[in-house]
N, C-alpha and C positions, 0 to 999 in steps of 0.2 A: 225390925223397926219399919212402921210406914214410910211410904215415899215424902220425904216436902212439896209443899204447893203451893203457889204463888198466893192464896191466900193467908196459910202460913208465914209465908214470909213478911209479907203487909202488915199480920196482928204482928208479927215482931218489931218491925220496924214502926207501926203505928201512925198507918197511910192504906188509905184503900187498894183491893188491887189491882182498879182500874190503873192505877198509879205505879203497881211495881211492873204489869205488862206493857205501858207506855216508855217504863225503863228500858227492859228486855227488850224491846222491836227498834227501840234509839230514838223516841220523838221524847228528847230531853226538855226540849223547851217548855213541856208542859209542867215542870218541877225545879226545883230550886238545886243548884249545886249542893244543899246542904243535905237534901233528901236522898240527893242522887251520890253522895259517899255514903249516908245513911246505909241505904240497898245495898250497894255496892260489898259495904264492911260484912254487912249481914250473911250475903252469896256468901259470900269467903268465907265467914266463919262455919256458915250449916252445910257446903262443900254441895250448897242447891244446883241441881244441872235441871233446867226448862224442858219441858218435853214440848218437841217440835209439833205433836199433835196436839194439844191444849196450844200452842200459840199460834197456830192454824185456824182454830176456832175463833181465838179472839179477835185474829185480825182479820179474818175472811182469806188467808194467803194459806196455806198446808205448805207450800215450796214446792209445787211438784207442777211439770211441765207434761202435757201430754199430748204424744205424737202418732199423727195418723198416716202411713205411706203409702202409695197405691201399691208399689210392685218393689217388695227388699229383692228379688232375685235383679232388679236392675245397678248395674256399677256404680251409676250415678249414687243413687241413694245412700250407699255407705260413707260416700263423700259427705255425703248430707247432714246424717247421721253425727258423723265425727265431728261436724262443725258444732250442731246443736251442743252434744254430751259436755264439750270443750267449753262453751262459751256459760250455758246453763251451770256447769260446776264452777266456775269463776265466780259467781252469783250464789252458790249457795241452792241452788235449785235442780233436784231429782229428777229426771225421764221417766216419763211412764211409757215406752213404744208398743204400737199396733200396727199389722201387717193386713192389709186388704185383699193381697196376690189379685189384685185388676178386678175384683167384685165390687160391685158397689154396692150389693145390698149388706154384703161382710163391712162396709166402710160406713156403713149408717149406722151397726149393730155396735163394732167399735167404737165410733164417736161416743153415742150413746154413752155405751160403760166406762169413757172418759170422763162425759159432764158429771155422771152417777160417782163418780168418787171426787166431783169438786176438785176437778186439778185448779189450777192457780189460771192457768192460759191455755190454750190449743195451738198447736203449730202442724198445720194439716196439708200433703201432698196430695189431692182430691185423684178419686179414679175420674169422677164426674162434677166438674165443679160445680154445676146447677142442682146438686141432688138439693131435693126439699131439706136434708138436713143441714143444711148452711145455714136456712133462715131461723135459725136454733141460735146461730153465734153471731156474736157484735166483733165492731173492732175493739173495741176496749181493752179485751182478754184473749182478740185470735188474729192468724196471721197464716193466709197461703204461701205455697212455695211451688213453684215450675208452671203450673197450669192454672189459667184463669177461668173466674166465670162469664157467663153474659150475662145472665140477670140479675145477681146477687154482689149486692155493694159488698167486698170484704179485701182489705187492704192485703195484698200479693206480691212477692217478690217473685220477679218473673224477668229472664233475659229478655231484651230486644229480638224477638223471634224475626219478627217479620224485617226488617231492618240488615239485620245481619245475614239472613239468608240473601237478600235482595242483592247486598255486596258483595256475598262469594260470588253467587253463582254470574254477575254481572261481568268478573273476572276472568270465571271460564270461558265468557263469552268471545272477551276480550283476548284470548287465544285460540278463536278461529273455529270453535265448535259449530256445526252447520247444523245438528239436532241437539236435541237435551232433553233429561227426562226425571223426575222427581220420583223417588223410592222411598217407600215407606210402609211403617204397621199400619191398619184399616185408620183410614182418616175420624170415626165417628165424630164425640163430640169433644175430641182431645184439641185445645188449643193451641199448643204448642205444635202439634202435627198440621194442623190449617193454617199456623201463622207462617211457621214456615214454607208450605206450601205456598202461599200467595206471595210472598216475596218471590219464591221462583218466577211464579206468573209475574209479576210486575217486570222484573230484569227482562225474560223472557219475549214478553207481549202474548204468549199464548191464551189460549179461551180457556175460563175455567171448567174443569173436568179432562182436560187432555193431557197430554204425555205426564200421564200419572201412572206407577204401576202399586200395587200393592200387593204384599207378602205377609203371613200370618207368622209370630214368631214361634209357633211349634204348627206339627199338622202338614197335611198336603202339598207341594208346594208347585205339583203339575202347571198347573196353570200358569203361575208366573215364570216355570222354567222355558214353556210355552212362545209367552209373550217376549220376553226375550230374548228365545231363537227367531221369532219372527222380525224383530226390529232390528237386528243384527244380519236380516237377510236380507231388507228392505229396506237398509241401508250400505251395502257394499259401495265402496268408495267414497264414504264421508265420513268425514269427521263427527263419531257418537262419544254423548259426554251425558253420564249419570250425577245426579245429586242424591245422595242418602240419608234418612235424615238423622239418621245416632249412627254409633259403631257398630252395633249386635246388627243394624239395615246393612253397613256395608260390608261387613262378613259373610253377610248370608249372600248378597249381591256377587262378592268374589268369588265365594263357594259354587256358585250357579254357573256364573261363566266359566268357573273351569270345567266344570262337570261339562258344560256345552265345546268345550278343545277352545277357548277362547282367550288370550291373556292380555291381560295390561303392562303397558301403557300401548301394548302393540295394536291392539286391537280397538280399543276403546278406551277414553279417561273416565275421570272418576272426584268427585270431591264428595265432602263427609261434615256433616255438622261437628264442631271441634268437640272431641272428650265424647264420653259415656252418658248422653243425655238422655230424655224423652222425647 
């Protein structure tokens, strides 16, 4: 036996079916209570189940959400993650997830084969938020998360970077650190990485570009084990105080000073952007 289809059910019922899928999606108003038990009797009786793809079609909505992250190997992200899955199945509406691992040109090709299956909306954690493919998407139907752009109008959920850095680290200051130094992945064009760096600077008064170190989260790390043997020798007898700006920074930061015979809080302080951020 063929499937039913809402056209079927309309010749039964004896109503267009623009009229039975104004039923099905809930815009009642456009029909009379008497049509609307009409339909109703009808489903029950022919035991009709809607396919989610024909009312995808009709309404322009498939129910499907699709999500772009820069880096899943990051903690944060599963957080993330969990929030969406939770809140999108309350609603009624599917995950399509894409994984960038920190490419941006893997995070265009993504998007892309997002829009290409007509998800309903986009919910995108950008490697880059100025990539050209932003000016692809409205607010209408997208929504960043963690990292802003600068050229590109697109409504973002994004902590107080700059702000909340400004207040820790003004704290540290506040117990008598006489240097301090901002830690972090390569600053590029990551915002979250500069906003909180300039709150250092603000607290701080420092110039920008100075007591910045940077570490690469896999690879070499000479250089910066380097850098800070020398800042820890060219500053014996002072009070030395790091800021890092995720967890995975201030792991790496521990891991370094010990490797250098150095420990905390003996030797050095320390504070950490709170949680598993970017």
């Amino acid at each position: 036996m063929e499937k039913m289809t809402i056209k079927d059910i309309a010749k039964l019922v004896g109503v267009s079916p623009a009229t039975v899928s104004n039923y099905l999606n809930g815009n009642l108003t456009k029909m009379s209570s008497k049509t609307q038990d009409k339909i109703a009797k009808m489903i029950h009786n022919t035991n009709y189940v809607p396919s989610s793809v024909a009312r995808g079609l009709a309404t322009n909505d498939n129910k499907t959400i699709g999500v772009s992250v820069a880096d899943i190997t990051n903690p944060f992200t599963s957080t993330v993650l969990s929030g969406i899955y939770e809140e999108c199945g309350k609603r009624g509406y599917r995950v399509l997830f894409t994984n960038a691992s920190s490419d941006a040109s893997r995070e265009i090709d993504n998007i892309s084969k997002l829009q290409n299956q007509q998800v309903s909306g986009l919910i995108i954690n950008p490697v880059e938020g100025d990539s050209p493919i932003f000016k692809m998407i409205t607010n209408r139907n997208a929504v960043m998360i963690d990292r802003q752009a600068k050229r590109i109008n697109v409504d973002t959920v994004v902590t107080d970077n700059f702000d909340a850095a400004k207040r820790f680290v003004s704290k540290m200051l506040d117990k008598g650190y006489d240097t301090m130094y901002y830690v972090s992945w390569p600053l590029k064009s990551v915002s979250t990485r500069w906003n909180r760096y300039n709150g250092f600077l603000a607290a701080t008064m420092y110039i920008s570009g100075t007591h910045y170190l940077s570490v690469h989260n896999t690879g070499d790390i000479s250089q910066f084990t380097d850098q800070l043997a020398d800042i820890m020798k060219n500053n014996i007898g002072r009070k030395v105080g790091f800021f890092t700006m995720n967890g995975r920074v201030l792991i790496r930061l521990l891991a370094t000073m010990d490797f250098l015979g150095l420990q905390y809080p003996i030797d050095y302080g320390v504070g950490s952007w709170t949680g598993w951020t970017l």
